[in-house]
N, CA, C and O of each residue as an XYZ file, in Angstrom:
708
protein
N     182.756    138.894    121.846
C     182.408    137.807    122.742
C     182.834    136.447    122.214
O     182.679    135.484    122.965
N     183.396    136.246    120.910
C     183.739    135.058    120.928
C     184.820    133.937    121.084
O     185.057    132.791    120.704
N     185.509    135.263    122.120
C     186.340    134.658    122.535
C     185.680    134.414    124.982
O     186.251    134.843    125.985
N     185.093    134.041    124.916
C     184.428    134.043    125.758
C     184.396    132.768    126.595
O     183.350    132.187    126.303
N     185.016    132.141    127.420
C     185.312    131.182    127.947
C     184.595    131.284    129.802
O     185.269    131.989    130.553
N     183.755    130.837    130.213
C     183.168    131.068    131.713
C     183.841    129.726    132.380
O     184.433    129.014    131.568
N     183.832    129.260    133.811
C     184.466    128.511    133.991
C     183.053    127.907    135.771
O     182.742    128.641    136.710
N     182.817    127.141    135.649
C     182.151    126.281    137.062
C     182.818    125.113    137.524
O     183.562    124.436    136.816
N     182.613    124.935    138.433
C     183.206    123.710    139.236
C     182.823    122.580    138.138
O     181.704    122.261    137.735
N     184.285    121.998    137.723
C     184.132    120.689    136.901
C     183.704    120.690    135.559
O     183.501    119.677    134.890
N     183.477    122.687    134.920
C     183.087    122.617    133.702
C     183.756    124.010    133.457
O     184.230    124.837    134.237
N     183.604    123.970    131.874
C     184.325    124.814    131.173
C     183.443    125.710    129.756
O     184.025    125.527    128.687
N     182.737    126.209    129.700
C     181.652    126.820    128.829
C     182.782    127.834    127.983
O     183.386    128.804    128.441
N     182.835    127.348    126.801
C     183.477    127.809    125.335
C     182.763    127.827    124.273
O     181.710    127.214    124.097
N     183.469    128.731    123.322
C     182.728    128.875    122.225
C     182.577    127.725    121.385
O     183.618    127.069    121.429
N     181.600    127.134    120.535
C     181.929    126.297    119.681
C     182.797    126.062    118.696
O     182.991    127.114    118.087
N     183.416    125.165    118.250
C     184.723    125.054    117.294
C     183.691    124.045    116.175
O     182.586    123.569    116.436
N     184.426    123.936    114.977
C     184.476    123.294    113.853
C     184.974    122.312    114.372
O     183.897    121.772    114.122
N     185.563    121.514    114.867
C     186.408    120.169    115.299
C     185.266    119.664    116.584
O     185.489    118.789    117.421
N     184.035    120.476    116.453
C     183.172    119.707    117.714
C     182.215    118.944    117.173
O     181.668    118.011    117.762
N     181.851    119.500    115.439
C     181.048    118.585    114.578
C     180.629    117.196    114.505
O     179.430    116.929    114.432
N     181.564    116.243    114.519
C     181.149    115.045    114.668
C     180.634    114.450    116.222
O     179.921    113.466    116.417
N     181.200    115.324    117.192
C     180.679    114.868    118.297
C     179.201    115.855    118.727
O     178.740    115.604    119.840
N     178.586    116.771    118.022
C     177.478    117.096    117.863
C     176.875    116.187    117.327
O     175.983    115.608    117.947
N     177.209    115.835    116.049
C     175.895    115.067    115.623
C     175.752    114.145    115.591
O     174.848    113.745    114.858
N     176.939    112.698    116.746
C     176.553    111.693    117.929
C     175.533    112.221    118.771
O     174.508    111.540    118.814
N     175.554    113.304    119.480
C     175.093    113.440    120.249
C     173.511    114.179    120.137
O     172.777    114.043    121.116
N     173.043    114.890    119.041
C     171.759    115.004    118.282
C     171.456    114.025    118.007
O     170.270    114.048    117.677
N     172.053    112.676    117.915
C     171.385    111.414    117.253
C     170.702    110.324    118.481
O     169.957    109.345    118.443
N     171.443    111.135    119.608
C     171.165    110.151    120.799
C     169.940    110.187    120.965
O     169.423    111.230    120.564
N     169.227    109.403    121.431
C     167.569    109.451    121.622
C     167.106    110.605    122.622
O     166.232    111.396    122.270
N     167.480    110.655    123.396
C     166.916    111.729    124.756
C     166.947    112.841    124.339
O     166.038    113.614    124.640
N     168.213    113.325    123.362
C     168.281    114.824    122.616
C     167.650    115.097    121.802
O     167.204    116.236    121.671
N     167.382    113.987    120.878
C     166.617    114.270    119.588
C     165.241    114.084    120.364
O     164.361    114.529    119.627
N     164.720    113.629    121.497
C     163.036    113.701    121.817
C     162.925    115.293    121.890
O     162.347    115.940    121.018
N     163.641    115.967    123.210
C     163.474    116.865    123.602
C     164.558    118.292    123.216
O     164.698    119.361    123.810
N     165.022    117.904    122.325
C     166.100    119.422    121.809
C     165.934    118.860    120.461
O     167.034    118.598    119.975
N     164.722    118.520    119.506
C     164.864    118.091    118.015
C     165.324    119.275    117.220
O     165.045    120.435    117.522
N     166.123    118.874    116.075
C     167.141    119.585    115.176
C     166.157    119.752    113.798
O     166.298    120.566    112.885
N     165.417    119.012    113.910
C     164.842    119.088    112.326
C     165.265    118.005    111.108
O     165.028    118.153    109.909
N     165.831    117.083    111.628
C     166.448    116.117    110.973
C     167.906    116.189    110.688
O     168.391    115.651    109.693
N     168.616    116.864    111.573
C     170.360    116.307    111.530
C     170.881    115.005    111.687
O     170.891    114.355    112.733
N     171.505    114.515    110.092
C     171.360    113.370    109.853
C     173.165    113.332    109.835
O     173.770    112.510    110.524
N     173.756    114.161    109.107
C     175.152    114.115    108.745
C     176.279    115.319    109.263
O     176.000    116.373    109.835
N     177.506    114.860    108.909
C     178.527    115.839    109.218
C     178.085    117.160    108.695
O     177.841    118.136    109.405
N     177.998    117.116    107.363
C     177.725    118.641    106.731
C     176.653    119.482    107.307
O     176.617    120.695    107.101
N     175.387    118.573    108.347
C     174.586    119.478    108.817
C     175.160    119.598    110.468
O     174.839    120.371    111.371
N     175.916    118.738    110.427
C     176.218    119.401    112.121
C     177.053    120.321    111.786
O     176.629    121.440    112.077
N     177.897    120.315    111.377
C     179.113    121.477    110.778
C     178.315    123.029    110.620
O     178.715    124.122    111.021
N     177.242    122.741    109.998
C     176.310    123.873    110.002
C     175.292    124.731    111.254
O     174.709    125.795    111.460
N     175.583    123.417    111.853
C     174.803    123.520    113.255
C     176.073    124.473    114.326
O     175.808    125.515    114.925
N     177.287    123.842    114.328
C     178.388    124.268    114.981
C     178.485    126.001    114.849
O     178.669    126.810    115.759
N     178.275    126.275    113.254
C     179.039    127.530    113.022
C     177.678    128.414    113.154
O     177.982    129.567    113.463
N     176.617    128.281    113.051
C     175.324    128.896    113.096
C     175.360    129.288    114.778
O     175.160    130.448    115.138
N     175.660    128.093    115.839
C     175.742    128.511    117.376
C     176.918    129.770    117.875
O     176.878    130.769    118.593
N     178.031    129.010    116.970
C     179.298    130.126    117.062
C     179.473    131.351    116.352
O     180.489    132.006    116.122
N     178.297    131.525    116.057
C     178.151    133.186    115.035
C     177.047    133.636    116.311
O     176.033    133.096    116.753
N     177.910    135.117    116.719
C     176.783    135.743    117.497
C     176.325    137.235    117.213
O     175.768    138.088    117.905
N     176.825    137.194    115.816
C     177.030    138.401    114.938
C     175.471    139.076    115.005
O     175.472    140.294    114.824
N     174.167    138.467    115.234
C     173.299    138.978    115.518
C     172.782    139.519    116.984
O     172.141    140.478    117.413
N     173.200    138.763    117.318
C     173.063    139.447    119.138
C     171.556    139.005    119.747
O     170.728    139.727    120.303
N     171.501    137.780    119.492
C     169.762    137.866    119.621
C     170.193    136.062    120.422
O     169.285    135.387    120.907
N     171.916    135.475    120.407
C     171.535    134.779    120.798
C     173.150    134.410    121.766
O     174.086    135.209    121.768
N     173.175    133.278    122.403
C     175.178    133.289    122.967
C     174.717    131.432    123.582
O     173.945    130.912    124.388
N     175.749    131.015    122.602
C     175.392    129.462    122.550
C     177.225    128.842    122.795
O     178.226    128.991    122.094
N     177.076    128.378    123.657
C     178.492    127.562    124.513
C     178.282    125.962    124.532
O     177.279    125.249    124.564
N     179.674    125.711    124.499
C     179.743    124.118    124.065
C     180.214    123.792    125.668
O     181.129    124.497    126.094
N     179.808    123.060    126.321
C     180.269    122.739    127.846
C     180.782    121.839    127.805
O     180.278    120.776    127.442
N     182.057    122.014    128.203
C     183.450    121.107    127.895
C     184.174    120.331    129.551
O     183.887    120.758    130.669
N     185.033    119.260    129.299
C     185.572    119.400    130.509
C     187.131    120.292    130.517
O     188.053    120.480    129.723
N     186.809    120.651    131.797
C     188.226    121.763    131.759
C     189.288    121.483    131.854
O     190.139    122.368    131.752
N     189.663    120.131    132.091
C     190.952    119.450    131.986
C     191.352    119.016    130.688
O     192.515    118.705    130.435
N     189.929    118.969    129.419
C     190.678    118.474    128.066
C     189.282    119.127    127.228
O     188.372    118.386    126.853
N     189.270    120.630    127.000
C     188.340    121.099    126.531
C     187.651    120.534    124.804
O     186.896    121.309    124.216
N     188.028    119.128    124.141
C     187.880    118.562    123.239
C     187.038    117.830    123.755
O     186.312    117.169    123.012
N     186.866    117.722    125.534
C     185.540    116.410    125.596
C     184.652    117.280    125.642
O     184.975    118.418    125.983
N     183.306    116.978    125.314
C     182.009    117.659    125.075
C     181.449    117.231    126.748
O     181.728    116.257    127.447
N     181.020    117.802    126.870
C     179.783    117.231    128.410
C     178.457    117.953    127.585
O     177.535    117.151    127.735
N     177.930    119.205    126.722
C     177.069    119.548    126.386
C     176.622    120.827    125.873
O     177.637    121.523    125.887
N     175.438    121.674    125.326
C     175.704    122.702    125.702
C     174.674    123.246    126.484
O     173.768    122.784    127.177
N     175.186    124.672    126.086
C     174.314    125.429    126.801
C     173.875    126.958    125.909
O     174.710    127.715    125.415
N     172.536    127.135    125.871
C     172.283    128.699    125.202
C     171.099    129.444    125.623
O     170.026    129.004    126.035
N     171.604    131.034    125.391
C     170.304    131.834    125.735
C     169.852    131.810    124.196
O     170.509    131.400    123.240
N     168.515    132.374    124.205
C     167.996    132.310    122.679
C     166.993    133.773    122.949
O     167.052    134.540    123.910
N     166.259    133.824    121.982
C     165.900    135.071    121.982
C     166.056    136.249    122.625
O     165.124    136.874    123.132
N     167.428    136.652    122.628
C     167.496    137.816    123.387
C     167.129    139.116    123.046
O     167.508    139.549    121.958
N     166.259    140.020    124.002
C     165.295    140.787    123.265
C     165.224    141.901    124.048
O     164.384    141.582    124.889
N     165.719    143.431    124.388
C     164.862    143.956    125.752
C     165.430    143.526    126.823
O     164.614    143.720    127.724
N     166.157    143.157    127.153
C     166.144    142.359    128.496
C     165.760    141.317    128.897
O     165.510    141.024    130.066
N     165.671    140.595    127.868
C     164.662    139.368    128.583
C     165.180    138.135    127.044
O     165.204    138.354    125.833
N     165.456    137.119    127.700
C     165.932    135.727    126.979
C     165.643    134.240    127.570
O     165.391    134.018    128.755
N     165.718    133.304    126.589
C     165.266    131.975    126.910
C     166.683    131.305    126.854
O     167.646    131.700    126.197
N     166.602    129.987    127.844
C     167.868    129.694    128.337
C     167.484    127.814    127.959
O     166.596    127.094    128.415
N     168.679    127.495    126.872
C     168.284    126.057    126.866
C     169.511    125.061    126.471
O     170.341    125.322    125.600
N     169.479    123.719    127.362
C     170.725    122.773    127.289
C     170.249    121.632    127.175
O     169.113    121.213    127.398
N     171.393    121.009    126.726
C     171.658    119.450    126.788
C     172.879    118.634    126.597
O     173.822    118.701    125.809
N     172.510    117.719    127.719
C     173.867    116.727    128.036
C     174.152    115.412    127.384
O     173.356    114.478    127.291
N     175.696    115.458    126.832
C     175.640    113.792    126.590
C     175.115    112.639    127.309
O     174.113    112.834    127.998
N     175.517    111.711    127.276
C     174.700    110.286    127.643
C     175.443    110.162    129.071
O     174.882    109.899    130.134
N     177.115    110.455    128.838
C     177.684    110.051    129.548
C     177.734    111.227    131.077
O     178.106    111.032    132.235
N     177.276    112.212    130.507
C     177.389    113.551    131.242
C     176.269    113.435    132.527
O     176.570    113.997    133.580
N     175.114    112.779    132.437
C     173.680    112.737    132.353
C     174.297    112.488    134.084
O     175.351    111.946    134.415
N     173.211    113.102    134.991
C     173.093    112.787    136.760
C     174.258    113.272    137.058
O     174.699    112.472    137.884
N     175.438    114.519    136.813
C     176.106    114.871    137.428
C     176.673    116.165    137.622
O     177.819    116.599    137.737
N     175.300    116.745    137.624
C     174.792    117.874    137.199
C     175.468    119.039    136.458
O     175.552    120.226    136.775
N     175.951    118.340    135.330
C     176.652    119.882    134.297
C     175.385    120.401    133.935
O     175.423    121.621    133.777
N     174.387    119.935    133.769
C     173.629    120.890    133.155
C     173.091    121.842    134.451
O     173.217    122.999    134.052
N     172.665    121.856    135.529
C     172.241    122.553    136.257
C     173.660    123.694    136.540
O     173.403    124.804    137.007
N     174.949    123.361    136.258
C     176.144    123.935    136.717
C     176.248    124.845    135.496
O     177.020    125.803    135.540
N     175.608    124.630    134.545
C     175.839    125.004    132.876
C     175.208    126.592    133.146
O     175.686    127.710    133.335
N     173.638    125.895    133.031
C     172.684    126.727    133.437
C     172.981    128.294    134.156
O     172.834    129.394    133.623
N     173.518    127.928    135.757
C     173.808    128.669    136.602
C     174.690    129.552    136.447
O     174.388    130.702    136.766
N     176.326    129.214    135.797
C     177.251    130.249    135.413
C     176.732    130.679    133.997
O     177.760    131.236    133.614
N     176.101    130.772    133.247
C     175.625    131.077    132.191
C     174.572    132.102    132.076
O     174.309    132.874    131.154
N     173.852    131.865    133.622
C     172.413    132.877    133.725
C     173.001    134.041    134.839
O     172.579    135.179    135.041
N     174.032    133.382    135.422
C     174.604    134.782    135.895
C     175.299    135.813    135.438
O     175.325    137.005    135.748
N     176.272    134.697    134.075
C     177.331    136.239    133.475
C     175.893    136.878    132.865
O     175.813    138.106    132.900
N     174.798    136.156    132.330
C     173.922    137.093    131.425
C     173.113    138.112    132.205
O     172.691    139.125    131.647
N     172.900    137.871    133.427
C     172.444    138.966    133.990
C     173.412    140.054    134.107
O     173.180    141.259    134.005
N     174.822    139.323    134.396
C     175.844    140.646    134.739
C     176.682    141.365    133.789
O     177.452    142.277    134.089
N     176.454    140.831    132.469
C     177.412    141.230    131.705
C     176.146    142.103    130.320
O     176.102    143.203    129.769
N     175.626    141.306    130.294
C     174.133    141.492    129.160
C     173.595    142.024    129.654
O     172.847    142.496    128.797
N     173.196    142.575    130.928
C     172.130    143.569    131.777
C     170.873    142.750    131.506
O     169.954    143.165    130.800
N     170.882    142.006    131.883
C     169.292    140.866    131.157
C     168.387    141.306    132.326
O     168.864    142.031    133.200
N     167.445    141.009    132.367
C     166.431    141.548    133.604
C     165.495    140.056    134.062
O     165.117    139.801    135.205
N     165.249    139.144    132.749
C     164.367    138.433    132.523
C     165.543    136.903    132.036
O     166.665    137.156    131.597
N     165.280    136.081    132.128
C     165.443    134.453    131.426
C     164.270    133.670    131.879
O     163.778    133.436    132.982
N     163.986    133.343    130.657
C     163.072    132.073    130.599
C     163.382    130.577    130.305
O     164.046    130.438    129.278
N     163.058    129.395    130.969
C     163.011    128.124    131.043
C     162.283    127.270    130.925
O     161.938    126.801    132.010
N     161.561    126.500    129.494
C     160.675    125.443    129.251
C     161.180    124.577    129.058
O     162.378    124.344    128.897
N     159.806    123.616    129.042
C     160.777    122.133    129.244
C     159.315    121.571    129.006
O     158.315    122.278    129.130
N     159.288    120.386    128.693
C     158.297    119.809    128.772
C     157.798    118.721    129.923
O     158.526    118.118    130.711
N     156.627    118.654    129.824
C     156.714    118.387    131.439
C     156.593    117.006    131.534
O     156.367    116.489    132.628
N     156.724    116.303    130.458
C     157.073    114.825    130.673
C     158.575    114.750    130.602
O     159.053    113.621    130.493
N     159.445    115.847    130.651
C     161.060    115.376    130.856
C     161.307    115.802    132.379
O     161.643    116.978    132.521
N     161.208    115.133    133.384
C     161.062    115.697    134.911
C     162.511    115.853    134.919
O     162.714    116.908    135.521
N     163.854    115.240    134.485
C     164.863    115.615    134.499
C     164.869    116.996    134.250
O     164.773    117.535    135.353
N     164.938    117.904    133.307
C     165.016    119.465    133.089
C     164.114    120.069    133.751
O     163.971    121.284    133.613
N     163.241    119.259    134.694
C     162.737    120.379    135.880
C     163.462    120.295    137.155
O     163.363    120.992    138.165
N     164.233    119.259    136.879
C     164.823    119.416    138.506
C     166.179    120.401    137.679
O     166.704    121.148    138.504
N     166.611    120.484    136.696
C     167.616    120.940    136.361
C     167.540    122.685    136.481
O     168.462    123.480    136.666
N     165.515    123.027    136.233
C     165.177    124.297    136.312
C     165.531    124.705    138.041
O     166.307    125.532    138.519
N     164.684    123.824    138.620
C     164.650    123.476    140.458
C     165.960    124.491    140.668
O     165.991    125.715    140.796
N     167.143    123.391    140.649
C     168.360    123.218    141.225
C     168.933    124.988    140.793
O     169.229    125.802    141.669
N     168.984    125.263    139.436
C     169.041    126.585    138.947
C     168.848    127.467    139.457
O     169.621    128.405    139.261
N     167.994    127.597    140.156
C     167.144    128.486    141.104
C     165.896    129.326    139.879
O     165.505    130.493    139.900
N     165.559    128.294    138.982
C     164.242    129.067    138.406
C     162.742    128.580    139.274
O     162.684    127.373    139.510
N     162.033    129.088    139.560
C     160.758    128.740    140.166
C     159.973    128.766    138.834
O     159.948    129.431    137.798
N     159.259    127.563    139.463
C     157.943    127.333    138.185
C     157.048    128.287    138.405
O     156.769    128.811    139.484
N     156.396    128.599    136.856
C     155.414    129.898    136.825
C     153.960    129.402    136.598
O     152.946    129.789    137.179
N     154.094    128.317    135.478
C     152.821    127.792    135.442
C     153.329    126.576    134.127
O     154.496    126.306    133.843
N     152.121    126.008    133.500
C     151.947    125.120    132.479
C     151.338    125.987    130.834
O     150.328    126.612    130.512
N     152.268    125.681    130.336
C     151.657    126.001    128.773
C     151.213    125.247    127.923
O     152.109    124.761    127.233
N     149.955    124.847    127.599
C     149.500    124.199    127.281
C     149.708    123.523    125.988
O     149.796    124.408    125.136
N     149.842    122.200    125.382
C     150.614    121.925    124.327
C     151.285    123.045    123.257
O     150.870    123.488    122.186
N     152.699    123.339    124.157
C     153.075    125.038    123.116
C     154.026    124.469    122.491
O     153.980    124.789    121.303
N     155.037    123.639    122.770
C     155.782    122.896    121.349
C     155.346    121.482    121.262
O     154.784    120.600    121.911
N     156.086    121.812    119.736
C     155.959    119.925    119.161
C     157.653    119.438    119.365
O     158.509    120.144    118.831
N     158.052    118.267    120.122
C     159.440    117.817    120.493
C     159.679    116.636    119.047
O     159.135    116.531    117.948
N     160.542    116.051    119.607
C     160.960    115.070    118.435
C     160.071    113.970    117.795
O     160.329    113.687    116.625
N     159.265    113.449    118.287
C     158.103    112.328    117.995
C     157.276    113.310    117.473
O     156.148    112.898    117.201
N     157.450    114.278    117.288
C     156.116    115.297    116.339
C     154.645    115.569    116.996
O     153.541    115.821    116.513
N     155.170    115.392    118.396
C     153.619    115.300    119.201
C     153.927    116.576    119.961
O     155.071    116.822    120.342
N     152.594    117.629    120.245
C     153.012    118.537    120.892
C     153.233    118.024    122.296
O     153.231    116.814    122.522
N     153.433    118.975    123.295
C     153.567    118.567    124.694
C     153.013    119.589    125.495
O     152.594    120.528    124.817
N     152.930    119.665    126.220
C     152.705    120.899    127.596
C     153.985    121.009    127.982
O     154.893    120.213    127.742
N     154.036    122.003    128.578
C     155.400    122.471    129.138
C     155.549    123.220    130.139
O     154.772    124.141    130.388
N     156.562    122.928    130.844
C     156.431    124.316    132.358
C     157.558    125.219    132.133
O     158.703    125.163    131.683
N     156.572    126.269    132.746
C     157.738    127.558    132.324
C     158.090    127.899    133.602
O     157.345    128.173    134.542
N     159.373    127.856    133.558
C     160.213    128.072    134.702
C     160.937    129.923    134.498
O     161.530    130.015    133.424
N     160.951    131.435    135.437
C     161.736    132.057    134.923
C     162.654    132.578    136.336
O     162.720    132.291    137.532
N     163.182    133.354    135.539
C     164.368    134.281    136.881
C     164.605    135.296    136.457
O     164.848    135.651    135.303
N     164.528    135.986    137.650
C     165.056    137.484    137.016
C     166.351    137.949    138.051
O     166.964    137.364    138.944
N     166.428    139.261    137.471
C     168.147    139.905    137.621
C     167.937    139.940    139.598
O     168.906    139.670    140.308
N     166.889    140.220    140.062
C     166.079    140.500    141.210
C     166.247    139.329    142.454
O     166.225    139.393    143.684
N     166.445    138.112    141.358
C     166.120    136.808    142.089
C     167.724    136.492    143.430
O     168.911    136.812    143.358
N     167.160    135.973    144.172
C     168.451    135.887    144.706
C     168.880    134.221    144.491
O     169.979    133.813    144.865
C-alpha cells in the first residue's frame, strides 16, 4: 500500500515523503492544529522528520495516514488525512488542514475518498469520528462526510492547552449510504 495514491475533486491523497518535513512542522506549529491535533511538543525538523516516516510506515497495519496534496503540484500540502486504530473492522478517522486550505472543504473531500476506499478495499465495517465539541468546524466536516452524530463523550481527551474537552462522536458504517 505504499504506493497508494486516491484522487477527489481538487485533491490528491499520497503517501507521505521525507521532503514534506518542514512543511509539517509549519503546519503543527500553527495554532488551530496544535489546539486540536496536539503532537506532544513538535518543536523541530528532526521531530517532524520523525513524524513523516512514523505516518509513512504502515508496516503494522493498525493504521493508513495520507498527506493531502494538490493534484496539479503534489509538493503543496493542503493536509492530512488518517484512519487510526484499525482493529476487526472497525477504525478512527482523523485530519487537518493548513491555514490556507481552511473553508474549502479538503478536509470533508479528504475524509470522504478516504472512508470509502477503507470500506472497499480494507473491508472496514465501522469508522469512527471525534472531535471536540468546541471545534464546530470538524463537526460540520463530520456533517458534510456523511457521519451522523452518536452522542457526547464526556471530557475523553486532553487537546493542546492541556485541558480535557468533551467531544462528539460521530460514526459510519460499511451499511451507511
Amino acid at each position: 500500500m505504499d504506493r497508494l495514491e486516491l484522487t477527489a475533486p481538487g485533491l490528491l491523497l499520497r503517501p507521505w515523503r521525507e521532503q514534506d518535513a518542514p512543511t509539517v512542522l509549519t503546519a503543527l506549529r500553527d495554532p488551530v492544529i496544535a489546539q486540536w491535533n496536539p503532537q506532544g511538543g513538535l518543536l523541530d525538523r528532526a521531530a517532524a522528520l520523525h513524524w513523516v516516516r512514523r505516518r509513512a510506515d504502515w508496516s503494522a497495519g493498525d493504521h493508513v495516514s495520507l498527506a493531502v496534496a494538490d493534484p496539479a503540484d503534489d509538493r503543496i500540502l493542503l493536509g492530512s488525512v488518517s484512519l487510526h486504530r484499525i482493529h476487526a473492522g472497525d477504525a478512527s478517522i482523523g485530519y487537518w488542514t493548513m491555514p490556507e486550505a481552511r473553508g474549502r472543504g479538503v478536509a470533508t473531500g479528504a475524509v470522504v475518498r478516504l472512508t470509502g476506499w477503507a470500506f472497499a478495499e480494507l473491508g472496514l465495517h465501522r469508522i469512527e469520528l471525534c472531535h471536540a465539541v468546541a471545534n464546530p468546524a470538524s463537526c460540520r466536516v463530520a456533517e458534510r462526510a456523511g457521519y451522523p452524530a452518536e452522542g457526547t463523550l464526556r471530557e475523553s481527551y486532553r487537546y493542546g492547552d492541556g485541558r480535557r474537552y468533551d467531544e462528539h462522536l460521530h460514526g459510519r458504517l460499511a451499511t451507511d449510504r
